[in-house]
PDB file with SEQRES, HELIX, SHEET and CRYST1 records, atoms N, CA, C and O in Angstrom:
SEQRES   1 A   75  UNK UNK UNK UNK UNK UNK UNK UNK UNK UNK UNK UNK UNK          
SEQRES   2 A   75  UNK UNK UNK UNK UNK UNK UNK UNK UNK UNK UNK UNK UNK          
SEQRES   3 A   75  UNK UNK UNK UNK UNK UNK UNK UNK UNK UNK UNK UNK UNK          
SEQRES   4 A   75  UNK UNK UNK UNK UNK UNK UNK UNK UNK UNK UNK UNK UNK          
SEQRES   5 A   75  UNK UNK UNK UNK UNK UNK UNK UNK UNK UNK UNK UNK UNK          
SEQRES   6 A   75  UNK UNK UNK UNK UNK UNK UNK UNK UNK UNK                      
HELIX    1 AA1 UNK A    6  UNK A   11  1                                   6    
HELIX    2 AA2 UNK A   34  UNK A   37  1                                   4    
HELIX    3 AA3 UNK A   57  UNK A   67  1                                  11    
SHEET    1 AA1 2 UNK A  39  UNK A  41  0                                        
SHEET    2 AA1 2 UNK A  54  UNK A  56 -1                                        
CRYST1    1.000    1.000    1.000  90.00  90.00  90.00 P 1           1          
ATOM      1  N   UNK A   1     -36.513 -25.051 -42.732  1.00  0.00           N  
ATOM      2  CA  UNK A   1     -35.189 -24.535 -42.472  1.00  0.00           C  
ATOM      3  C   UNK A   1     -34.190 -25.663 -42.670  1.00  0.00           C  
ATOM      4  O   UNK A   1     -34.458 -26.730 -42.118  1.00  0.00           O  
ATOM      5  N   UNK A   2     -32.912 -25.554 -43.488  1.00  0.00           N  
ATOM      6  CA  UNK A   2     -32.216 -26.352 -43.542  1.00  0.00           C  
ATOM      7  C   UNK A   2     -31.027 -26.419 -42.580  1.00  0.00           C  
ATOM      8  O   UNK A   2     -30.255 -25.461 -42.582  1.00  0.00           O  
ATOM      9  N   UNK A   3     -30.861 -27.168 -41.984  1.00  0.00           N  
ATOM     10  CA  UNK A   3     -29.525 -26.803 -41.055  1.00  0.00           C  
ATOM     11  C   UNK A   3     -28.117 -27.051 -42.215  1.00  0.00           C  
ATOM     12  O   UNK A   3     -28.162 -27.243 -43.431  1.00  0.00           O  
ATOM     13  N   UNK A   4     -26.719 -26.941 -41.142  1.00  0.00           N  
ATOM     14  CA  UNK A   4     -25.700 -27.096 -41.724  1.00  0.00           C  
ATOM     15  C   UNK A   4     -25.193 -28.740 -42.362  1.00  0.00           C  
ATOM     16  O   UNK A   4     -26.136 -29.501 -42.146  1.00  0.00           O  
ATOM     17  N   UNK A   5     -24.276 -29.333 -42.912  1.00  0.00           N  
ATOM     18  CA  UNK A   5     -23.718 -30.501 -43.149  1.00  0.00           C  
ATOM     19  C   UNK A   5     -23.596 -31.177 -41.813  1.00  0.00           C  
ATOM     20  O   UNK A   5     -23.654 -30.514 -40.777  1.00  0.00           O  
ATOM     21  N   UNK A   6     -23.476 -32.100 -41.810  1.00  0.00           N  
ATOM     22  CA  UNK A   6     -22.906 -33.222 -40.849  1.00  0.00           C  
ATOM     23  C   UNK A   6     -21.244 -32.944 -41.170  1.00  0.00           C  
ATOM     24  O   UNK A   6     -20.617 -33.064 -40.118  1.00  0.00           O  
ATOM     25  N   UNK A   7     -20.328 -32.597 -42.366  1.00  0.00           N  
ATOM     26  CA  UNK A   7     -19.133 -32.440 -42.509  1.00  0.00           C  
ATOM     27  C   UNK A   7     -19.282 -30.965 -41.701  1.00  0.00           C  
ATOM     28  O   UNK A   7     -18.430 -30.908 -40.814  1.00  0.00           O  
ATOM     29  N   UNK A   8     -20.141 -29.734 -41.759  1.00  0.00           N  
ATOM     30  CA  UNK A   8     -19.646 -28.583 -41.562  1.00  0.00           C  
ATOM     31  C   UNK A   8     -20.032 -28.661 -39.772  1.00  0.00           C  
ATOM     32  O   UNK A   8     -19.430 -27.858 -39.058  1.00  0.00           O  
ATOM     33  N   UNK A   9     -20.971 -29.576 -39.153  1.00  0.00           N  
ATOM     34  CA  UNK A   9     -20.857 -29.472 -37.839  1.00  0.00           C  
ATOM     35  C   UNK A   9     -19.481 -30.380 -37.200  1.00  0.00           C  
ATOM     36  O   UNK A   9     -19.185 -30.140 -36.029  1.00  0.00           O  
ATOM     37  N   UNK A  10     -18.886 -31.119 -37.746  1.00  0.00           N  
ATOM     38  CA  UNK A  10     -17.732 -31.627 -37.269  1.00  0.00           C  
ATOM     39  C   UNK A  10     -16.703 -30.587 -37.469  1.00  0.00           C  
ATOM     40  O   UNK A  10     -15.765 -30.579 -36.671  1.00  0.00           O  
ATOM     41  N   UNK A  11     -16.735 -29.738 -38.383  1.00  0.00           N  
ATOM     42  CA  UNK A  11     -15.094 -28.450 -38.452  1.00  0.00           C  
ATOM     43  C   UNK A  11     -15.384 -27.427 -37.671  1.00  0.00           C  
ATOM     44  O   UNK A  11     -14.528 -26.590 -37.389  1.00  0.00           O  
ATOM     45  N   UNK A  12     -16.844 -27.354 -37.147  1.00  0.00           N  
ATOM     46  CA  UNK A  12     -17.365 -26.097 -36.557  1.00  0.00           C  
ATOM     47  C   UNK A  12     -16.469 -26.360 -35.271  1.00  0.00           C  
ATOM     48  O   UNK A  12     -16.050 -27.452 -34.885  1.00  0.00           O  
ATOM     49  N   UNK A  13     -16.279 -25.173 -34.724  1.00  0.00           N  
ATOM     50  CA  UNK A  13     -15.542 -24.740 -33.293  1.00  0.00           C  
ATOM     51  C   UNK A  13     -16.227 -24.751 -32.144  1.00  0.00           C  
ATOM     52  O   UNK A  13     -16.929 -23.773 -31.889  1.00  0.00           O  
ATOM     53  N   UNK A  14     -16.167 -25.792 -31.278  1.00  0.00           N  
ATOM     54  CA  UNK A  14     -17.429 -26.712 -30.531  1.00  0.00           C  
ATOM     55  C   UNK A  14     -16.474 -25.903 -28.636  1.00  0.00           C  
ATOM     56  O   UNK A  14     -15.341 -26.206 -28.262  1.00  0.00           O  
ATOM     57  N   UNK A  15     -16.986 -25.390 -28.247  1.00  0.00           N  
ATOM     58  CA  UNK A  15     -16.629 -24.948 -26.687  1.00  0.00           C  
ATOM     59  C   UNK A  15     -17.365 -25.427 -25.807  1.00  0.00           C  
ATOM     60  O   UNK A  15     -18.586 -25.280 -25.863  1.00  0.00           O  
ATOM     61  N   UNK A  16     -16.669 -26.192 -24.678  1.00  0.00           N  
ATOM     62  CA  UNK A  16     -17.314 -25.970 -23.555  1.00  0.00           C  
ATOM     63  C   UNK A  16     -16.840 -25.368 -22.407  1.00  0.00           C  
ATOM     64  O   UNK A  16     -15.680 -25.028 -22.174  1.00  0.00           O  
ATOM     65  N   UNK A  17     -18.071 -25.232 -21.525  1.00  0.00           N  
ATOM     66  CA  UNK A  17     -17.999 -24.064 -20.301  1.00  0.00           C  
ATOM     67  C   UNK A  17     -16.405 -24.155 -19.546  1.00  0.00           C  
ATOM     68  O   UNK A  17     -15.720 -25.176 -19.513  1.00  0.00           O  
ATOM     69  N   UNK A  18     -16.058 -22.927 -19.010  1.00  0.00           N  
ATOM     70  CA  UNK A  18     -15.071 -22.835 -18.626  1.00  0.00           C  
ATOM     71  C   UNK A  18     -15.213 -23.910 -17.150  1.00  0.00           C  
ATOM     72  O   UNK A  18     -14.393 -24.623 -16.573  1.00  0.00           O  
ATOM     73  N   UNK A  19     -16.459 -23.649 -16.944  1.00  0.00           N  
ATOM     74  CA  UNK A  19     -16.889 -24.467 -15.235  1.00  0.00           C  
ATOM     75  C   UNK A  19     -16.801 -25.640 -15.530  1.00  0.00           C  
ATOM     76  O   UNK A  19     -16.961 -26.125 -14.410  1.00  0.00           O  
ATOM     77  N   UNK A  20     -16.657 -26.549 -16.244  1.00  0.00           N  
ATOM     78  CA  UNK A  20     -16.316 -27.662 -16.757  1.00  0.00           C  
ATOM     79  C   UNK A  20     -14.905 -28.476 -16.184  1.00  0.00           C  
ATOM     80  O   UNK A  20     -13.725 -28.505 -16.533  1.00  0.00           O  
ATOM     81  N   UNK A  21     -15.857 -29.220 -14.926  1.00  0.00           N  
ATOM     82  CA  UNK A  21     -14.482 -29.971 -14.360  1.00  0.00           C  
ATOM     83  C   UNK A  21     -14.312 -31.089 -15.048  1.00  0.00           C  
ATOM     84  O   UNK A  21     -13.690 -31.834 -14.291  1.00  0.00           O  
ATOM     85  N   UNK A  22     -14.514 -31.640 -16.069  1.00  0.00           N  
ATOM     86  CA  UNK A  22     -13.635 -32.896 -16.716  1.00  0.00           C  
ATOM     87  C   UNK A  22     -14.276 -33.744 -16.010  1.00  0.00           C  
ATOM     88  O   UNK A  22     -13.538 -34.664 -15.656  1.00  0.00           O  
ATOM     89  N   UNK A  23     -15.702 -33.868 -15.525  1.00  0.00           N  
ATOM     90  CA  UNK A  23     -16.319 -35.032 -15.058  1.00  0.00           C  
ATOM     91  C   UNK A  23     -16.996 -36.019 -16.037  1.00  0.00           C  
ATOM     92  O   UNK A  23     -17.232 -37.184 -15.714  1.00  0.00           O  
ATOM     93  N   UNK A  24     -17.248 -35.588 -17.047  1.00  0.00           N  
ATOM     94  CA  UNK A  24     -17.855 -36.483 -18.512  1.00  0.00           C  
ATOM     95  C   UNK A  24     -19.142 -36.060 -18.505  1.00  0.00           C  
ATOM     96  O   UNK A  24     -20.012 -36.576 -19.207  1.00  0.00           O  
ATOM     97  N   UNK A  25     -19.350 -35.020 -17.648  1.00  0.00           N  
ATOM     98  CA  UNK A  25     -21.266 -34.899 -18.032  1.00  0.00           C  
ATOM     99  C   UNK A  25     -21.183 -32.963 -18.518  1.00  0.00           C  
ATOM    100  O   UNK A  25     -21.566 -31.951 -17.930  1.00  0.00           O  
ATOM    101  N   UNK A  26     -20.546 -33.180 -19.742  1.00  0.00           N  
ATOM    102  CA  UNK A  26     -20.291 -31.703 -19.882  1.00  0.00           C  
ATOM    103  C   UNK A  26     -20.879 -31.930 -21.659  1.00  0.00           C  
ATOM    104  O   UNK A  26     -20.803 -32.979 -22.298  1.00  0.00           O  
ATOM    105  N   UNK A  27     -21.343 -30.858 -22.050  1.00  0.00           N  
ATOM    106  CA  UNK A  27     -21.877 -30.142 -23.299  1.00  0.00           C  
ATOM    107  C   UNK A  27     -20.882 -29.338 -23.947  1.00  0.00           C  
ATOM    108  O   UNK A  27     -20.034 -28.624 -23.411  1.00  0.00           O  
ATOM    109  N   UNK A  28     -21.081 -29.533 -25.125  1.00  0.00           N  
ATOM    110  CA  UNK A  28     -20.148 -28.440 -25.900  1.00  0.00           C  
ATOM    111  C   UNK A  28     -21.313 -27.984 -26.942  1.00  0.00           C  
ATOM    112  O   UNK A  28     -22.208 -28.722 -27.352  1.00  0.00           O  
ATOM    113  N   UNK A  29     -21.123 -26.631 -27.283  1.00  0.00           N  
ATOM    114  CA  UNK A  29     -21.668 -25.130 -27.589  1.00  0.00           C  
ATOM    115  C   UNK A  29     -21.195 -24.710 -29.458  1.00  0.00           C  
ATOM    116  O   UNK A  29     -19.966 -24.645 -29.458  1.00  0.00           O  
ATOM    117  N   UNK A  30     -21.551 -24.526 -30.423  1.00  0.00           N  
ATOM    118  CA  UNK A  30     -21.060 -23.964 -31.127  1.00  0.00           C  
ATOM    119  C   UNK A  30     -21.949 -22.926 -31.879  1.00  0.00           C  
ATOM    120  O   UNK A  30     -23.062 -23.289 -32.258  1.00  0.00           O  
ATOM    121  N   UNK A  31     -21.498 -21.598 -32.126  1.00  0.00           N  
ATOM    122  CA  UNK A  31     -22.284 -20.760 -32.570  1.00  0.00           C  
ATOM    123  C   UNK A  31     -22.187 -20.606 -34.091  1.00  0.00           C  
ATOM    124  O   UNK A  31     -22.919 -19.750 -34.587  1.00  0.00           O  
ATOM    125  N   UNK A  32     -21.224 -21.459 -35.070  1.00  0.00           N  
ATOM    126  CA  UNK A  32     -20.631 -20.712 -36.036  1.00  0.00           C  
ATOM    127  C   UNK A  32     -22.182 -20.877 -36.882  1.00  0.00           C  
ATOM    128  O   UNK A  32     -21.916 -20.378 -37.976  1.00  0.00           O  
ATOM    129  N   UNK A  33     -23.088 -21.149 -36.913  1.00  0.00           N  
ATOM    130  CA  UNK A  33     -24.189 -21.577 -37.911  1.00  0.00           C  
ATOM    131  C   UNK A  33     -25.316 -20.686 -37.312  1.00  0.00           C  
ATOM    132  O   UNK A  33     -26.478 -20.914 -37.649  1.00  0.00           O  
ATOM    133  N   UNK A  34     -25.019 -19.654 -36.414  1.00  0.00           N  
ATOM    134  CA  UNK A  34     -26.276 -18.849 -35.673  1.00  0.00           C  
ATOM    135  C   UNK A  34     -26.290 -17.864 -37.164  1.00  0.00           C  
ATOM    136  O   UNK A  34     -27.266 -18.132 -37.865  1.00  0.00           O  
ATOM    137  N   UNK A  35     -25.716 -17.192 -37.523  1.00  0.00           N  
ATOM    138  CA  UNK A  35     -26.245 -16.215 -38.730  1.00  0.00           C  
ATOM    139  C   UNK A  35     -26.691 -16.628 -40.002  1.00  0.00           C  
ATOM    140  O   UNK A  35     -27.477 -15.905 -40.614  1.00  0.00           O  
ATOM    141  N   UNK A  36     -26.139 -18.118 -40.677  1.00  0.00           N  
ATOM    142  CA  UNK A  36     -26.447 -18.579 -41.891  1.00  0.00           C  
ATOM    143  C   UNK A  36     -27.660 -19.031 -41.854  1.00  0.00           C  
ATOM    144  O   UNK A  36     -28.517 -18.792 -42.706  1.00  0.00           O  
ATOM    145  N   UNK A  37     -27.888 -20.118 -40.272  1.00  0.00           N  
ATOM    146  CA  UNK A  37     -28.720 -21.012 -40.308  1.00  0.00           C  
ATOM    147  C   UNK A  37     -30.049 -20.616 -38.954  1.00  0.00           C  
ATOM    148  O   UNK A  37     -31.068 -21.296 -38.834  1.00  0.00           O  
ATOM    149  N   UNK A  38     -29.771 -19.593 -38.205  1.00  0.00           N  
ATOM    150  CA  UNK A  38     -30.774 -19.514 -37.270  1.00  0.00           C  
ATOM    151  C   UNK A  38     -30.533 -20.253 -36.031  1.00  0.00           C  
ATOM    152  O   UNK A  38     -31.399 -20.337 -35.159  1.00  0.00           O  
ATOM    153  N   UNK A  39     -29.383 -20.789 -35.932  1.00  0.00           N  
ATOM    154  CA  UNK A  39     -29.713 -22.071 -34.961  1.00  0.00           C  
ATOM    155  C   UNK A  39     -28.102 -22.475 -34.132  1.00  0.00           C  
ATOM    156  O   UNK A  39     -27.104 -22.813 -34.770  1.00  0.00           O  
ATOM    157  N   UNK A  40     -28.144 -22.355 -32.718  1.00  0.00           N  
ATOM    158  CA  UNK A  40     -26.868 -22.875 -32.197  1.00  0.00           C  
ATOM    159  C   UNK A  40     -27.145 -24.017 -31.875  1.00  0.00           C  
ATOM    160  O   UNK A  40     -28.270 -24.367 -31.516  1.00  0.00           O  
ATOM    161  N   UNK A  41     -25.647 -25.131 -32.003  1.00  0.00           N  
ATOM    162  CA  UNK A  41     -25.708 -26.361 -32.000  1.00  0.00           C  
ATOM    163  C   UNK A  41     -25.235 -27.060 -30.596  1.00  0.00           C  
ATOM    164  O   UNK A  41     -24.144 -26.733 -30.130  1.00  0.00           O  
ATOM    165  N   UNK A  42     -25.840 -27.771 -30.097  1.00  0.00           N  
ATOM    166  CA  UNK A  42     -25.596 -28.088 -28.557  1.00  0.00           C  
ATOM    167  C   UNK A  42     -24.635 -29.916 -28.669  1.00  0.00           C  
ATOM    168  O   UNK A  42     -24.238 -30.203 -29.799  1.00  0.00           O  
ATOM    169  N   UNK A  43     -24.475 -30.505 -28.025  1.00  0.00           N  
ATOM    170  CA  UNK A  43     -23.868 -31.655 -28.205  1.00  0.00           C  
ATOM    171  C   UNK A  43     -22.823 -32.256 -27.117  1.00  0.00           C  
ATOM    172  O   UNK A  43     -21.969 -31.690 -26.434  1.00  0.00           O  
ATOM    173  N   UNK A  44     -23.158 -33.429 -27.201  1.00  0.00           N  
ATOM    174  CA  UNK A  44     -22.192 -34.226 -25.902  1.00  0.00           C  
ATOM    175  C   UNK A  44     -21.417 -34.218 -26.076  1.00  0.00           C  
ATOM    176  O   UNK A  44     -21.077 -34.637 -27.182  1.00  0.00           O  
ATOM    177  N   UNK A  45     -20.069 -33.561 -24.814  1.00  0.00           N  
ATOM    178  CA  UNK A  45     -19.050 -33.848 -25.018  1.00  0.00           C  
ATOM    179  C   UNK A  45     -18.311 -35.132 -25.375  1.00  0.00           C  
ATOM    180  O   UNK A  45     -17.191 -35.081 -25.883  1.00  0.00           O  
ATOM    181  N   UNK A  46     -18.993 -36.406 -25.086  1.00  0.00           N  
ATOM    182  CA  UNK A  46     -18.289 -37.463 -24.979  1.00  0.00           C  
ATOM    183  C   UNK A  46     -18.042 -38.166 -25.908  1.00  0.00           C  
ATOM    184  O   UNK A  46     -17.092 -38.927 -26.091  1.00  0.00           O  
ATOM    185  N   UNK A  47     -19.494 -37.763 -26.949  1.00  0.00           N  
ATOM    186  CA  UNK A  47     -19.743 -38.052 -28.272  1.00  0.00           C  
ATOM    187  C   UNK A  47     -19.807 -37.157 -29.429  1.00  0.00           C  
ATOM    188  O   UNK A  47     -20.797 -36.834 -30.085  1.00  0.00           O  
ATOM    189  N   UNK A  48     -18.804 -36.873 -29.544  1.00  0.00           N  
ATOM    190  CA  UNK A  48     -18.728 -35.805 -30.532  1.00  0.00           C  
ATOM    191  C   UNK A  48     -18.901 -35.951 -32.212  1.00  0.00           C  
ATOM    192  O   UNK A  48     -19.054 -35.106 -33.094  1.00  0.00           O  
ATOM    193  N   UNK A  49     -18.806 -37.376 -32.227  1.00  0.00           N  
ATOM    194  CA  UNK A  49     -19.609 -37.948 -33.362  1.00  0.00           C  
ATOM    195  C   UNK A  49     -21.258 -38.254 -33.302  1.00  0.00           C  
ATOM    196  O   UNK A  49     -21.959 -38.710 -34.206  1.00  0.00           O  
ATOM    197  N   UNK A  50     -21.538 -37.972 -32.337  1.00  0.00           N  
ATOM    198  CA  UNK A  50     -22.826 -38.096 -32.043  1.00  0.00           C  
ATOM    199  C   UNK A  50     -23.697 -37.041 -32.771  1.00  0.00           C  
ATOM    200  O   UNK A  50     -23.243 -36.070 -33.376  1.00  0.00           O  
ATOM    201  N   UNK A  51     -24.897 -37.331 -32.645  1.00  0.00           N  
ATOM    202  CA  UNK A  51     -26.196 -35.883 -33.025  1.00  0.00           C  
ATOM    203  C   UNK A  51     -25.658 -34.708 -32.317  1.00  0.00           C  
ATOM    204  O   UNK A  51     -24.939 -34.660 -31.319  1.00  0.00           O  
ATOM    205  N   UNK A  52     -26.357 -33.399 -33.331  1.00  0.00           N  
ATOM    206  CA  UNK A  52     -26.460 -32.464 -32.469  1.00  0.00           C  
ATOM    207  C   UNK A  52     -27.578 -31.604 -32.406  1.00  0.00           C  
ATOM    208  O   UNK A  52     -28.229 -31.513 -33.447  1.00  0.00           O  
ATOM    209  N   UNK A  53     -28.014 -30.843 -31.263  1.00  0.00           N  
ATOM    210  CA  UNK A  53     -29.497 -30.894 -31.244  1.00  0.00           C  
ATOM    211  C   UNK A  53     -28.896 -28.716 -31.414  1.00  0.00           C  
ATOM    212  O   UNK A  53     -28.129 -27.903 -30.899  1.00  0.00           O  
ATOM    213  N   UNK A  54     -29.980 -28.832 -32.522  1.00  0.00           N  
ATOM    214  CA  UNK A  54     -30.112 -27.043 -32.953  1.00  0.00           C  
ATOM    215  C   UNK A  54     -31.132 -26.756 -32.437  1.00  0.00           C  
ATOM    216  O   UNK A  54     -32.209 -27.348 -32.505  1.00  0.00           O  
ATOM    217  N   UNK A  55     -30.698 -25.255 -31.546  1.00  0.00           N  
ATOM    218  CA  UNK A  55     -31.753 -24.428 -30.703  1.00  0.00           C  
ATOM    219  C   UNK A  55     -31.960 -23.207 -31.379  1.00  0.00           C  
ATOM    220  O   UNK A  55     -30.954 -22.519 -31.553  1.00  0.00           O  
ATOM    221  N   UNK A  56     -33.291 -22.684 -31.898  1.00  0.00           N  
ATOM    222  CA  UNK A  56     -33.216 -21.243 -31.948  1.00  0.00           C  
ATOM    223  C   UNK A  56     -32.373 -19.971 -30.605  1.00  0.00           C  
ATOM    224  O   UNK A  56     -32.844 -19.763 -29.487  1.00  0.00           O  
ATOM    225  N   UNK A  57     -31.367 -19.458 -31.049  1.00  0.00           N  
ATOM    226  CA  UNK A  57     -30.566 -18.239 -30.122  1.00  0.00           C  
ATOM    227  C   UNK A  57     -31.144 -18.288 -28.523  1.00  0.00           C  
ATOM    228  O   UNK A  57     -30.765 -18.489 -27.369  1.00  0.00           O  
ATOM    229  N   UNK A  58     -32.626 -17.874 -29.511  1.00  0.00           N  
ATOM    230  CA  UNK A  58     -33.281 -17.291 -28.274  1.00  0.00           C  
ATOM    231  C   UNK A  58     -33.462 -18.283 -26.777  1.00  0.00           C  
ATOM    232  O   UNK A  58     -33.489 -18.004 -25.578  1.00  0.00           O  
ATOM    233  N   UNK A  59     -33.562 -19.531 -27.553  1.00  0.00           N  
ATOM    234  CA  UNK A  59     -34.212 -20.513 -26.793  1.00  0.00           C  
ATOM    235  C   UNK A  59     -32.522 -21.075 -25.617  1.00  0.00           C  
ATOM    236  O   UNK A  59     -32.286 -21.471 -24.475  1.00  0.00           O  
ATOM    237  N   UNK A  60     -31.876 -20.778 -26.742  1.00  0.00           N  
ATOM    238  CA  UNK A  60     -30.288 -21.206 -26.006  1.00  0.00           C  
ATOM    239  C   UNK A  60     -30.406 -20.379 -24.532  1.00  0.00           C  
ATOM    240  O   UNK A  60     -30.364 -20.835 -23.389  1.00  0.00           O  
ATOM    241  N   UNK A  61     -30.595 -18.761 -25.079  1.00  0.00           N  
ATOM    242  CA  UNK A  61     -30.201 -17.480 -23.970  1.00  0.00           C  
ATOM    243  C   UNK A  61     -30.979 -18.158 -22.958  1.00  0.00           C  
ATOM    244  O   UNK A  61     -30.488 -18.352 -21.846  1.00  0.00           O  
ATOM    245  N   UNK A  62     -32.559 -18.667 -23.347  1.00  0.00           N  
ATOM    246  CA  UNK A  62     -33.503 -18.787 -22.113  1.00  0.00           C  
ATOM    247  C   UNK A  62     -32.569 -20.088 -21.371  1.00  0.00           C  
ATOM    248  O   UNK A  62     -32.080 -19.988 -20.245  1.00  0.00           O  
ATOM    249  N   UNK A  63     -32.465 -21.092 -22.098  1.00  0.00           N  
ATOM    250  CA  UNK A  63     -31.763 -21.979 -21.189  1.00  0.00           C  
ATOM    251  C   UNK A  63     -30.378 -21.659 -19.938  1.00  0.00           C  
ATOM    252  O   UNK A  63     -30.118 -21.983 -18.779  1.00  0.00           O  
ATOM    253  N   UNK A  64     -29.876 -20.976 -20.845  1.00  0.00           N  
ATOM    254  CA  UNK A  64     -28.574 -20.721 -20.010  1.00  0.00           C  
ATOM    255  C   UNK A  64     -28.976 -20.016 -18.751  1.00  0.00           C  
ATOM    256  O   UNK A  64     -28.819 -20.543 -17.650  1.00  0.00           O  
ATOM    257  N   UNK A  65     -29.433 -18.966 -18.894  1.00  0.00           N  
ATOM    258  CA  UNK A  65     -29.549 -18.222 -17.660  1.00  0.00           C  
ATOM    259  C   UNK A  65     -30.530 -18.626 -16.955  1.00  0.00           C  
ATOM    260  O   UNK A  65     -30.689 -18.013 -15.899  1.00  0.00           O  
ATOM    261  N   UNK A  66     -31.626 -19.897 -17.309  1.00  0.00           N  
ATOM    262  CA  UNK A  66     -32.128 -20.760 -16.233  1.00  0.00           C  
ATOM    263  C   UNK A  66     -31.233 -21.531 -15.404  1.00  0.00           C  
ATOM    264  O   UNK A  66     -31.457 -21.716 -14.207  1.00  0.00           O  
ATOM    265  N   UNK A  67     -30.038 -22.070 -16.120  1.00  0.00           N  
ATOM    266  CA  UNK A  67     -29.261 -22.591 -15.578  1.00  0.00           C  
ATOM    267  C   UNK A  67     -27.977 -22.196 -14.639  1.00  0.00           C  
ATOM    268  O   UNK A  67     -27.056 -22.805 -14.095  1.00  0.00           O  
ATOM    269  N   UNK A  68     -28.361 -21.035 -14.734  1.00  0.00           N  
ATOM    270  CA  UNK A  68     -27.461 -19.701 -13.952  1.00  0.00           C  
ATOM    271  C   UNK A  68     -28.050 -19.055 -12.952  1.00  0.00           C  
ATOM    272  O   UNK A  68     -27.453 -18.435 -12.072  1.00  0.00           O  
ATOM    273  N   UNK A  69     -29.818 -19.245 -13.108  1.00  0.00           N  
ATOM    274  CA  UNK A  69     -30.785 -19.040 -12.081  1.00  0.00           C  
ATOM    275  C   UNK A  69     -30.656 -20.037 -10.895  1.00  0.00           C  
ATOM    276  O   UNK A  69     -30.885 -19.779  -9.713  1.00  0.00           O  
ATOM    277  N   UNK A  70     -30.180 -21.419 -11.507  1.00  0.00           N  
ATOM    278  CA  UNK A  70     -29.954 -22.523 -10.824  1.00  0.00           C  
ATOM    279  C   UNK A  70     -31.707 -23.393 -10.556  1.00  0.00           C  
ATOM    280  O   UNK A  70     -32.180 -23.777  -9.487  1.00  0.00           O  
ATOM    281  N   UNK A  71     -32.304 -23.472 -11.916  1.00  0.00           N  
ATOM    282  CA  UNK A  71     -33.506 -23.790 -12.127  1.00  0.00           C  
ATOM    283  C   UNK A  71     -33.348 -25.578 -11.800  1.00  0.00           C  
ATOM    284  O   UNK A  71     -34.010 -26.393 -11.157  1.00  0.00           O  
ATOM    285  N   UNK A  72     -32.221 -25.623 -12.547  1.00  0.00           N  
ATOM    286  CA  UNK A  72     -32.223 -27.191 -12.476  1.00  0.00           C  
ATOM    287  C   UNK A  72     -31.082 -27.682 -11.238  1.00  0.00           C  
ATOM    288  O   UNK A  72     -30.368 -28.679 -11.350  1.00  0.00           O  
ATOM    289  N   UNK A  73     -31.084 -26.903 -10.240  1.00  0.00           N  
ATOM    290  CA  UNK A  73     -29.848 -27.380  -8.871  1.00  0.00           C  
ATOM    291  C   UNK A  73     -28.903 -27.009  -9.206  1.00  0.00           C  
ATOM    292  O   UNK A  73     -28.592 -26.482 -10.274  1.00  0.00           O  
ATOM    293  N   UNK A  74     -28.092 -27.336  -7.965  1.00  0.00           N  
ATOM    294  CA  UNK A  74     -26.799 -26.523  -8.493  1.00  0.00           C  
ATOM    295  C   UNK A  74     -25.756 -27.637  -9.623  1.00  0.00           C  
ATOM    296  O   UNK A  74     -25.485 -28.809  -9.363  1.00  0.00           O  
ATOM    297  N   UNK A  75     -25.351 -26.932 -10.774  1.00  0.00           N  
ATOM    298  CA  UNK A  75     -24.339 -27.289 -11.097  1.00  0.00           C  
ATOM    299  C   UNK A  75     -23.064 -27.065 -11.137  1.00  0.00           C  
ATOM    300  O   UNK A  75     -22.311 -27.877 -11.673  1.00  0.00           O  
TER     301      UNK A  75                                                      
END                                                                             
């Protein structure tokens, strides 16, 4: 599977959570490469030139709502 450019993950439209108090330990989200490429792109907010790590959909959904289960404490 090929993922997207390194140019097309920097123009992609990168969100993070609304619960996001501006503490520096926050993630940003982008979906625009889920239909071309299979894969949403996860990534540090702090480093946004940094890597970004591609999850199959599915694997994203399982994470999130572990994290909404409050699997990993509260955040």
């Amino acid at each position: 599977m090929t993922g997207p450019s390194t140019a097309a993950l920097r123009a992609a439209a990168w969100h993070k959570s609304s619960y996001s108090g501006g503490g520096g330990e926050c993630v940003e989200v982008t979906r625009d490469f889920e239909a071309a490429h299979g894969l949403v792109f996860v990534r540090d907010s702090k480093n946004p030139e940094g890597p970004a790590l591609g999850l199959a959909p599915a694997v994203w959904r399982e994470f999130t709502a572990a994290v909404a289960r409050g699997v990993f404490g509260e955040v």
